[in-house]
C-alpha positions as protocol buffer text, in pm:
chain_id: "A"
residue {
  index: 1
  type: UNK
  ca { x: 12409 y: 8446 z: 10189 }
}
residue {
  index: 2
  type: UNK
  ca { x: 12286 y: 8652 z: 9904 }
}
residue {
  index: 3
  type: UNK
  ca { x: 12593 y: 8911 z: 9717 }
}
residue {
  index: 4
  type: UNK
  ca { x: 12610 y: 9247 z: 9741 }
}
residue {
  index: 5
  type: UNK
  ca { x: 12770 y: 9486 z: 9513 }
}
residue {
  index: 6
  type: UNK
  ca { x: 12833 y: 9844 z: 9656 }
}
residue {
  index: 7
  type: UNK
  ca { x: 12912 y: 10126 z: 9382 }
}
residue {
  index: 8
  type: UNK
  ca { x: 13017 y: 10494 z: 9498 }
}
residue {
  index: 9
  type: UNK
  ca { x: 13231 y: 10722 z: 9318 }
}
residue {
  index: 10
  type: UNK
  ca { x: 13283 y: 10877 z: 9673 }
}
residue {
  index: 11
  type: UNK
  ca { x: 13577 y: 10653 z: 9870 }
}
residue {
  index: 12
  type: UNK
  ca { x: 13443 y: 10739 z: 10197 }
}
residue {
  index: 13
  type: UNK
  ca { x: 13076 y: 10659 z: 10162 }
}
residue {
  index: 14
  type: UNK
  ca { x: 13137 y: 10369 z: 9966 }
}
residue {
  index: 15
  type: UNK
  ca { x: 13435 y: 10212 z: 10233 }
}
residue {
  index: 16
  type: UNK
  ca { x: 13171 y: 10341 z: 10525 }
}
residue {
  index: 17
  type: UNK
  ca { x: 12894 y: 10116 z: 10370 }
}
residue {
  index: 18
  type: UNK
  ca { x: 13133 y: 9827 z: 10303 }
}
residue {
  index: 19
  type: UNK
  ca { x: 13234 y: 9788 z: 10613 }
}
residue {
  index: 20
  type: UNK
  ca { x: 13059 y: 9959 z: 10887 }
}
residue {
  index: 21
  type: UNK
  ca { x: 12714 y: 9828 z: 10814 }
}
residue {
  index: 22
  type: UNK
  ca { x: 12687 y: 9450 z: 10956 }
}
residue {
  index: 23
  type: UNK
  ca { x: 12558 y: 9286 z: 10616 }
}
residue {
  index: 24
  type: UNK
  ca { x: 12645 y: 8915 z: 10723 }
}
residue {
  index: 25
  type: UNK
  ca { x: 12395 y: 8958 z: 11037 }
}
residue {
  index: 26
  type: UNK
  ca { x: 12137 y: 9059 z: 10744 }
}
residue {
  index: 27
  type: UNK
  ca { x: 12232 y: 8746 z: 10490 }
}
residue {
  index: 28
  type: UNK
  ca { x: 12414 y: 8962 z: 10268 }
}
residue {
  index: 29
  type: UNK
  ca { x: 12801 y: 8965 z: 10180 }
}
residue {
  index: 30
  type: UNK
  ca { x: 13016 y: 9214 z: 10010 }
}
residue {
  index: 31
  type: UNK
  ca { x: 13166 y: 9072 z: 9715 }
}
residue {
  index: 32
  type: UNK
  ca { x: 13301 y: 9401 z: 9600 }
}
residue {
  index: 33
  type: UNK
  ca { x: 13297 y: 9769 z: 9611 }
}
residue {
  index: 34
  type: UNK
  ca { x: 13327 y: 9965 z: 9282 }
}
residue {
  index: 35
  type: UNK
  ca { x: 13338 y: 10378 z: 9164 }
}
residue {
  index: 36
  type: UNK
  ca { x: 13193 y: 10378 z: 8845 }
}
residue {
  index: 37
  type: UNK
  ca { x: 12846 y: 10232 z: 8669 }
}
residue {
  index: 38
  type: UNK
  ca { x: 13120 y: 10043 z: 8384 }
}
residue {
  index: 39
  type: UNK
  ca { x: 13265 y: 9863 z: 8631 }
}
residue {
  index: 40
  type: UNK
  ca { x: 12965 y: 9741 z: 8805 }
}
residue {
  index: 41
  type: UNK
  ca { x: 12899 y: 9612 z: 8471 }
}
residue {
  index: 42
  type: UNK
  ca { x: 13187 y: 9440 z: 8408 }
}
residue {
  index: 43
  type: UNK
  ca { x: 13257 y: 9293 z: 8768 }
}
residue {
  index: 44
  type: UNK
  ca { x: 12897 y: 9158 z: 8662 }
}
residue {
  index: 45
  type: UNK
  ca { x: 13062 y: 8920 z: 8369 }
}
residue {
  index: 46
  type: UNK
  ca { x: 13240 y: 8715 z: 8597 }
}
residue {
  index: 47
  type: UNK
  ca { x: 13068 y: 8741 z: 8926 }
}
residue {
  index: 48
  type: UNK
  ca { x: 12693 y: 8658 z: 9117 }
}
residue {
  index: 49
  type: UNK
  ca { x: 12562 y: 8938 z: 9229 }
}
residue {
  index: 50
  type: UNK
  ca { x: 12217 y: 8957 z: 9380 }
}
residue {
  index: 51
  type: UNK
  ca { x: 12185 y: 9281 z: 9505 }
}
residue {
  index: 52
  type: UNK
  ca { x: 12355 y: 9654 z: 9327 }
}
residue {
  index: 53
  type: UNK
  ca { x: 12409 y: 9906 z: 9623 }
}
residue {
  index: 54
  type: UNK
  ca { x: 12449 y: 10186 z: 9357 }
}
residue {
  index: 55
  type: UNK
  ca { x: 12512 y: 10604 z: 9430 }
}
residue {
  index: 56
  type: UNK
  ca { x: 12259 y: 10742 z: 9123 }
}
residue {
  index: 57
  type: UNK
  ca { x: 12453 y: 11032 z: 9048 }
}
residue {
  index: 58
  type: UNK
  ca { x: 12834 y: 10938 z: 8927 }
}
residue {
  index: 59
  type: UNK
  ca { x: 13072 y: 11039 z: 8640 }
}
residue {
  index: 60
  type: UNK
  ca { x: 13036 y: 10840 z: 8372 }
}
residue {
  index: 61
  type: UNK
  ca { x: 12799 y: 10586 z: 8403 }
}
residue {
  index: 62
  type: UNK
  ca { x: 12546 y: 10688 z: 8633 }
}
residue {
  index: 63
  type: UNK
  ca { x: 12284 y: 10493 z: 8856 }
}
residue {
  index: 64
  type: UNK
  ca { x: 12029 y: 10530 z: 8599 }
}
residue {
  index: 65
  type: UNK
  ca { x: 12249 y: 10436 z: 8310 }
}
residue {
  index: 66
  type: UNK
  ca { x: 12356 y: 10121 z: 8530 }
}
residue {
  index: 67
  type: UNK
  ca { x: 12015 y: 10030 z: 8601 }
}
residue {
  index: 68
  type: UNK
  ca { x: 11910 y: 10030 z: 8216 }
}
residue {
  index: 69
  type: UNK
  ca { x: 12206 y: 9851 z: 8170 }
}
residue {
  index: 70
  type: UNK
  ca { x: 12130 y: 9573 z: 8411 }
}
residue {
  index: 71
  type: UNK
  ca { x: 11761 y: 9541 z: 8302 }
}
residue {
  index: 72
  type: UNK
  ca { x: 11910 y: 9455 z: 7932 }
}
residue {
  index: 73
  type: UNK
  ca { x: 12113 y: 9195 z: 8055 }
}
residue {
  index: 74
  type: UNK
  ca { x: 12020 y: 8791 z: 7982 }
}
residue {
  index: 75
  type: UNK
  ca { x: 11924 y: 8597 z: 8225 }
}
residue {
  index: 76
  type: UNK
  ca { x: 11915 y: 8655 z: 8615 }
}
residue {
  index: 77
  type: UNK
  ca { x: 11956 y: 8991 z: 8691 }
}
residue {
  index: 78
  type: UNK
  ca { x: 12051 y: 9160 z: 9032 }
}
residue {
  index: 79
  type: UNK
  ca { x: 11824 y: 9418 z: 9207 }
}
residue {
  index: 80
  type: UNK
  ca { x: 11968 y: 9735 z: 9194 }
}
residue {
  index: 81
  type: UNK
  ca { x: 11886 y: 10000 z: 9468 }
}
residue {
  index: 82
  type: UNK
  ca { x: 11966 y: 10338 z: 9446 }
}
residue {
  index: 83
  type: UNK
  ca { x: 12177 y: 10513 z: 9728 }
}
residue {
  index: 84
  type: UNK
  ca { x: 12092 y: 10925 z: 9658 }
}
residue {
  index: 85
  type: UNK
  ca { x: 12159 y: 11238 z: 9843 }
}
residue {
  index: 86
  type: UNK
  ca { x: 11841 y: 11364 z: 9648 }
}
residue {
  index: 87
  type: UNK
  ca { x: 11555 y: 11371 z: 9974 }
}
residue {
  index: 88
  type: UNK
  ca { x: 11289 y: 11338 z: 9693 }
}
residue {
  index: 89
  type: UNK
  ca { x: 11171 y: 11121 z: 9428 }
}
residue {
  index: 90
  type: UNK
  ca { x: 11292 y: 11342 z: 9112 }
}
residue {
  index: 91
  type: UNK
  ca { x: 11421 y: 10999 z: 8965 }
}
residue {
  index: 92
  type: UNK
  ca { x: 11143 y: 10776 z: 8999 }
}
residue {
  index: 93
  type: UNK
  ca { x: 10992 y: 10770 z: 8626 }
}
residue {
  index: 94
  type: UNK
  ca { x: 11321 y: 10688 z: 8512 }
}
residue {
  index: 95
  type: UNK
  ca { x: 11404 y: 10472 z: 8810 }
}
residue {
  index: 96
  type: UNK
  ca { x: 11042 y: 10234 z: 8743 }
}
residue {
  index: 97
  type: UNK
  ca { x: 11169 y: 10156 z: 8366 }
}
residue {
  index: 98
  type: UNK
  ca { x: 11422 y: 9953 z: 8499 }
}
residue {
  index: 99
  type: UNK
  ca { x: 11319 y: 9769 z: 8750 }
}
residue {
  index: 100
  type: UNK
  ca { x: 11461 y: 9994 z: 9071 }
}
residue {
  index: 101
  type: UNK
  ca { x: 11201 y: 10006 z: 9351 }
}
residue {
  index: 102
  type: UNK
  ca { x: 11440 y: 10045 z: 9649 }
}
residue {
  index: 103
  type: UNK
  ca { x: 11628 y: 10337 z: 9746 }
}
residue {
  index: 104
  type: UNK
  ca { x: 11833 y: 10458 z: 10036 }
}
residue {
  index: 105
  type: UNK
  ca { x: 11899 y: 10816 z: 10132 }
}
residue {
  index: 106
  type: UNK
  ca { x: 12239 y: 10969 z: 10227 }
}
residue {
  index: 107
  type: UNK
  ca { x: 12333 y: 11066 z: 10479 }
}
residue {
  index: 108
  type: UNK
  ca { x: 12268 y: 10657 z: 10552 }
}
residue {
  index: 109
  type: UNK
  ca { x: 12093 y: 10596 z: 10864 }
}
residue {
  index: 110
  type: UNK
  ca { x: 12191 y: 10213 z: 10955 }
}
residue {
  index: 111
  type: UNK
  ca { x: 11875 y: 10153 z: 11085 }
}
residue {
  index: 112
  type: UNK
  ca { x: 11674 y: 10254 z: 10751 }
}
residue {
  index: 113
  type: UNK
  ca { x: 11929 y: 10054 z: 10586 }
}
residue {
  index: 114
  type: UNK
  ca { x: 11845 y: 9735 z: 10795 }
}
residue {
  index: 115
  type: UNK
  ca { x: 11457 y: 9768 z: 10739 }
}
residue {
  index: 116
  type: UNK
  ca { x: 11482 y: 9822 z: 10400 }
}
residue {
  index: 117
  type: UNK
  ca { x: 11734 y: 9502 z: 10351 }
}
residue {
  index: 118
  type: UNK
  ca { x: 11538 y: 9277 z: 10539 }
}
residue {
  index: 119
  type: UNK
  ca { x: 11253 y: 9356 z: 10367 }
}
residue {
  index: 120
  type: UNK
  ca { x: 11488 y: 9266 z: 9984 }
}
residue {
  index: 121
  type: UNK
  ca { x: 11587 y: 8983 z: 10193 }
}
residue {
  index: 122
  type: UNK
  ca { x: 11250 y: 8845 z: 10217 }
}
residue {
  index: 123
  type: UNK
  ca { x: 11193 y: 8924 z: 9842 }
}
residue {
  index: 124
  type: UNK
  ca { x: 11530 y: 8677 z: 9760 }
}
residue {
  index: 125
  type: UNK
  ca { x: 11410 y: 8453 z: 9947 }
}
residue {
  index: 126
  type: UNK
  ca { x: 11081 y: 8394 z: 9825 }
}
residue {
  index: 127
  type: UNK
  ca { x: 11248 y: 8452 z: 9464 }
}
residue {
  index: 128
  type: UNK
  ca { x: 11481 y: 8165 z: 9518 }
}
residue {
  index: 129
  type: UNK
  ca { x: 11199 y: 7979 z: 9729 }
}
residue {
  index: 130
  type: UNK
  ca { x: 11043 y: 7629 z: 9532 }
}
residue {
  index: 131
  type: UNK
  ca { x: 10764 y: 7841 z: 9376 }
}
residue {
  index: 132
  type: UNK
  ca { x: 10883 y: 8178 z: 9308 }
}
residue {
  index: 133
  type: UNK
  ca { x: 10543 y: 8300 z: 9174 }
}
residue {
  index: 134
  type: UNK
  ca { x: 10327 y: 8201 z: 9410 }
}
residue {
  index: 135
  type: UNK
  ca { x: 10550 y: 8323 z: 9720 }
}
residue {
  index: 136
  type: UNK
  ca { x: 10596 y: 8657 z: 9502 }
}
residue {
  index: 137
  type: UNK
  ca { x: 10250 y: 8681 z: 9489 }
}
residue {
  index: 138
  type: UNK
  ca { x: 10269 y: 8649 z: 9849 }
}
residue {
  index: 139
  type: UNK
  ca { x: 10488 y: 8938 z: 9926 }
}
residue {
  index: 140
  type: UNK
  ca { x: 10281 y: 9135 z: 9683 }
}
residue {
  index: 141
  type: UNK
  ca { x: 9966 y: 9113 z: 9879 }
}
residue {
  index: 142
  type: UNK
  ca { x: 10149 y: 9217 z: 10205 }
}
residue {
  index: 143
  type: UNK
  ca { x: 10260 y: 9511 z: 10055 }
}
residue {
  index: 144
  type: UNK
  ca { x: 9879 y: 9573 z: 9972 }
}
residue {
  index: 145
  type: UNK
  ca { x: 9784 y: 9494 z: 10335 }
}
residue {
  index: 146
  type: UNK
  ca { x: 9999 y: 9792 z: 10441 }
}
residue {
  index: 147
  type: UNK
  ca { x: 9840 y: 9984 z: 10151 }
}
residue {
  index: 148
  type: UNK
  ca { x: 9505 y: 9917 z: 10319 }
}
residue {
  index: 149
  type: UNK
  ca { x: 9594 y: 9957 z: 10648 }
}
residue {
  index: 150
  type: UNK
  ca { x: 9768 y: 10314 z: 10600 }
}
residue {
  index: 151
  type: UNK
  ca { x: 9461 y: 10441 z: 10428 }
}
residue {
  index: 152
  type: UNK
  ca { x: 9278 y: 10339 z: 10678 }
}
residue {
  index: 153
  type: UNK
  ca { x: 9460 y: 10499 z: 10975 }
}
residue {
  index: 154
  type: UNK
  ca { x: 9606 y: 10837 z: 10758 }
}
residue {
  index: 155
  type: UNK
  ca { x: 9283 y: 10914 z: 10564 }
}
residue {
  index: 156
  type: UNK
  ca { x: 9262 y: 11295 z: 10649 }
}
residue {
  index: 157
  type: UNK
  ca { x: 9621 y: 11343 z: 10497 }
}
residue {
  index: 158
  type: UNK
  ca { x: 9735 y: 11030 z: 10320 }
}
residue {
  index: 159
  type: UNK
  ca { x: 9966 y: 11047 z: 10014 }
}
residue {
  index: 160
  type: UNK
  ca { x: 10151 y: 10830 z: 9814 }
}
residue {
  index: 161
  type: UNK
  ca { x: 10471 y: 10955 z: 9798 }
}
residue {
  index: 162
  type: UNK
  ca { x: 10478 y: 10971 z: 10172 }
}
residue {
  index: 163
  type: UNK
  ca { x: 10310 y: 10589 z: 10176 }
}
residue {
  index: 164
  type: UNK
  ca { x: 10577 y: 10469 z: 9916 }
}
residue {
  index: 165
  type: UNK
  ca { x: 10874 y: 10640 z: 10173 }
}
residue {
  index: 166
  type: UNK
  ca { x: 10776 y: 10410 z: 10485 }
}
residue {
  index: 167
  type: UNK
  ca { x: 10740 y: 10104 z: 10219 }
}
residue {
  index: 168
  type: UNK
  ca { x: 11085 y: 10210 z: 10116 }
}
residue {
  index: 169
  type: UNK
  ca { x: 10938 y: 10156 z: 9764 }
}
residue {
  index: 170
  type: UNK
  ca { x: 10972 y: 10320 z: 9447 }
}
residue {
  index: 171
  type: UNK
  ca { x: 10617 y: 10583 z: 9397 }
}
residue {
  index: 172
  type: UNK
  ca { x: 10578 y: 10460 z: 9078 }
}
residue {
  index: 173
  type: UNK
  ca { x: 10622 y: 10111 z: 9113 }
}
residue {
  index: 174
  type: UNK
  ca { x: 10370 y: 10105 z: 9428 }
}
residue {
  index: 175
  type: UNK
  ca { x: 10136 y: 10257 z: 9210 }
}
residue {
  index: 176
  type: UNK
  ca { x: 10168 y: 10010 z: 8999 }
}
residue {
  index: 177
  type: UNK
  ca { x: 10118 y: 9784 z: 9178 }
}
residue {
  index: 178
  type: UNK
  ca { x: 9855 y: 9875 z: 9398 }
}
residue {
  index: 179
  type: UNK
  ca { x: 9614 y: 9897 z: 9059 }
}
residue {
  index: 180
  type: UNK
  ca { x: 9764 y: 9576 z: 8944 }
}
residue {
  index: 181
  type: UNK
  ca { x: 9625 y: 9405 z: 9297 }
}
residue {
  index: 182
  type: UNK
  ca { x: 9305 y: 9599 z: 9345 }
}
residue {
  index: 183
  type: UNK
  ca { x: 9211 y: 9749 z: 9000 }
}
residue {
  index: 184
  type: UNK
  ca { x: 9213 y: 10064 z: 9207 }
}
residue {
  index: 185
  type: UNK
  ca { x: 9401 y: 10392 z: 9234 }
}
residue {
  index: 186
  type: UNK
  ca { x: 9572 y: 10482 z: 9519 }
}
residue {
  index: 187
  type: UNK
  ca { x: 9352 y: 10762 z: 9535 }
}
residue {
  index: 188
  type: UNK
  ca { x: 9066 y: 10594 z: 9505 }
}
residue {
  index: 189
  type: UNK
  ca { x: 9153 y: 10332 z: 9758 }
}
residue {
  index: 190
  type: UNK
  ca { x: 9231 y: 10678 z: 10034 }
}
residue {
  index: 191
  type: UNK
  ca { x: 8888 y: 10819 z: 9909 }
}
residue {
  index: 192
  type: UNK
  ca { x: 8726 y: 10493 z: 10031 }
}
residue {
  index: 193
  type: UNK
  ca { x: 8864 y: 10514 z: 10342 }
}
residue {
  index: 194
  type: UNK
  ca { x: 8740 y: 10847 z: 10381 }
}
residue {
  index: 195
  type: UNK
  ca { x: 8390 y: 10792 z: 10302 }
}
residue {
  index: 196
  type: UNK
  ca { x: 8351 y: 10478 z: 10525 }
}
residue {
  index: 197
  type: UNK
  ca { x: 8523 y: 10683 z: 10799 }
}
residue {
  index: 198
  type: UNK
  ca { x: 8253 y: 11004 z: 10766 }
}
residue {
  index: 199
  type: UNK
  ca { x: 7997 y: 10711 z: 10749 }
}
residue {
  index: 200
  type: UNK
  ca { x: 8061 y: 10591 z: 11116 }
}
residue {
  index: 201
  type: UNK
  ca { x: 8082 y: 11000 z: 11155 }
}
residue {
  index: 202
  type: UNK
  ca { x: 7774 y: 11060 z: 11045 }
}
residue {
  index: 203
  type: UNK
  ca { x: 7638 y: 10815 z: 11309 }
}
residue {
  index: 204
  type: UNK
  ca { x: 7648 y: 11040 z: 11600 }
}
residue {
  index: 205
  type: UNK
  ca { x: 7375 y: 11299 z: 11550 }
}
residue {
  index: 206
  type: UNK
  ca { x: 7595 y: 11540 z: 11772 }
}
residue {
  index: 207
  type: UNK
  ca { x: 7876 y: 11524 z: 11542 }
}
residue {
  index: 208
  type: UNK
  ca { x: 7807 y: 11889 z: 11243 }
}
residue {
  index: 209
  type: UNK
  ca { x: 7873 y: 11773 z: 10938 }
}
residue {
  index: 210
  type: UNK
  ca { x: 8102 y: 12037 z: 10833 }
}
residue {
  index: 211
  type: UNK
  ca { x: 8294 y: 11898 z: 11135 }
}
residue {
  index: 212
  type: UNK
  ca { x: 8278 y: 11592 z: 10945 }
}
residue {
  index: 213
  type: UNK
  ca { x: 8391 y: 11698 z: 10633 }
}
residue {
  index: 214
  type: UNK
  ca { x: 8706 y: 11863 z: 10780 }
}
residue {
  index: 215
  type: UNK
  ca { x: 8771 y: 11538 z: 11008 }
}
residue {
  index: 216
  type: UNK
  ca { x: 8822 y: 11372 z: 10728 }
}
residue {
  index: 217
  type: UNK
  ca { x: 9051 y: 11581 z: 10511 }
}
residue {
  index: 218
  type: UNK
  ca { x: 8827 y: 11793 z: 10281 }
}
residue {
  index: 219
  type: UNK
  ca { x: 8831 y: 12168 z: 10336 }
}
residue {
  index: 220
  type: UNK
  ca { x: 8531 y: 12258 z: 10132 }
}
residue {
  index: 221
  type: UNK
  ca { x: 8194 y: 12120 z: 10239 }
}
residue {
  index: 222
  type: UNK
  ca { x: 8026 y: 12117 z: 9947 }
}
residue {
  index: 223
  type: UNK
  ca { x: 8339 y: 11907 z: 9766 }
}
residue {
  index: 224
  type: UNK
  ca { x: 8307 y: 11641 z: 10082 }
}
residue {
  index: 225
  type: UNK
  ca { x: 7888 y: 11628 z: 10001 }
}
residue {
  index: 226
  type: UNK
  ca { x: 7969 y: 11520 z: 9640 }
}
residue {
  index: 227
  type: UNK
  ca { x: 8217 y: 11295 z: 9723 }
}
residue {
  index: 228
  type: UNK
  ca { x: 8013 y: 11129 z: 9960 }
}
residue {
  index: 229
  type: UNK
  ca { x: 7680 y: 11124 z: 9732 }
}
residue {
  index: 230
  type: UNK
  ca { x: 7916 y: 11001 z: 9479 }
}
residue {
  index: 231
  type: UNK
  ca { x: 8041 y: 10678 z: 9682 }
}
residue {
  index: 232
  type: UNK
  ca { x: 7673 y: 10623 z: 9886 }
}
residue {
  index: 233
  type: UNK
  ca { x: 7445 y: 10724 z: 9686 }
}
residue {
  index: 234
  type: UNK
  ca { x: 7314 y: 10973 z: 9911 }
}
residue {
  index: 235
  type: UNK
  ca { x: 7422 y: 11305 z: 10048 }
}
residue {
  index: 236
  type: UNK
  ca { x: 7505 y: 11321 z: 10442 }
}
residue {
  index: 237
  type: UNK
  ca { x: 7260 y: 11429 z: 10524 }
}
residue {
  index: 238
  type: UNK
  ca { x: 7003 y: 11184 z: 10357 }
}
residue {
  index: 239
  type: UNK
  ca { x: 7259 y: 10870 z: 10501 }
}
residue {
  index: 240
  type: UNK
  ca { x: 7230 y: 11026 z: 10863 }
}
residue {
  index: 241
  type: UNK
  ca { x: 6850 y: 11036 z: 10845 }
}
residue {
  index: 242
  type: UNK
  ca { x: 6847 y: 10714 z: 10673 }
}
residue {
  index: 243
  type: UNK
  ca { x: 7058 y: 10540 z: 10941 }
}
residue {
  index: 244
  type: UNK
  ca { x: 6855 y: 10685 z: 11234 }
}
């Protein structure tokens, strides 16, 4: 069972999270419910704490300054996630510094809330598993997987902000780590997709390729032929004849 601190300046929100939400069905257990970022910090001195349910924008101390605070701490630190009514990802930069790639929106929807813990569950648990890096590693190149597998099936419209939303991950950290993994962008890896798709496009001789070109996202024919000259070799024309 892994300990979860909950910090809300707002009574309601933070009692509704506390107790409403079944946390022992998802390994986790409440070990206390704070209203400011100080005393997060000081409940810290004396207790384990695995996991920081935090509100980002408090009096005082907010999220942010109780992230940096936490990521200067010795030792084991606890993962902090970010609870904001903020349905964007203004905070990000400043979130990355420190560590935060989770976040939760408010209004909390219970069922976000369990996909996203089971997914930090998993993390713990390979953190606290015999050999941490290797089973990090691990979890890192699922996370990669799904990188792959939504450029694959979103290429017309793919971004990463809206990628790093159904990860429930931090933007910047994703980014991160996807050129950490695959010495790629995440553009580059969506631009790949793209061309391989307009390849298997460009195999039916029925199919115009300014059809192709807007199947697969691009709105300006002549910016799709570059592209694709620039990743074949060869315009679309030239790969159609050349695959006849």
């Amino acid at each position: 069972m892994y300990e979860l601190l909950i910090v809300d300046d707002e009574a309601s929100s933070r009692n509704i999270l506390a107790s409403c939400f079944p946390w022992n069905e998802q390994g986790f257990h409440v070990c206390g419910e704070k209203d400011s970022g100080q005393e997060a910090l000081d409940f810290l001195k004396d207790n384990t704490v695995h996991v920081i349910l935090t509100d980002i924008s408090m009096p005082g101390m907010d999220g942010i300054g109780l992230a940096k605070a936490v990521s200067e701490l010795q030792g084991a630190k606890p993962m902090v996630v970010f609870l904001s009514a903020y349905d964007n990802f203004k905070y990000a930069q400043n979130a990355i510094r420190y560590g935060v790639r989770y976040y939760v929106l408010k209004p909390t929807n219970f069922s976000e809330l369990k996909e996203i813990f089971g997914t930090i569950k998993q993390e713990l648990d390979l953190k606290y598993n015999v050999n941490p890096d290797e089973n990090q590693n691990h979890s890192s190149d699922e996370i990669i997987q799904k990188v792959l597998n939504y450029c694959s099936q979103n290429y017309r419209e793919g971004s990463l902000s809206a990628l790093a939303e159904s990860l429930y991950l931090n933007p910047s950290y994703l980014s991160q780590l996807i050129k950490q993994k695959t010495s790629q962008t995440f553009s580059d890896l969506l631009n790949e997709a793209r061309m391989k798709q307009a390849a298997l496009f460009l195999k039916d001789p029925d199919t115009k390729i300014y059809n192709i070109s807007n199947m697969i996202g691009y709105v300006n024919p002549n910016n799709f032929a570059r592209a694709f000259k620039a990743y074949w070799g060869l315009t679309p024309t030239e790969y159609r004849n050349h695959e006849k």
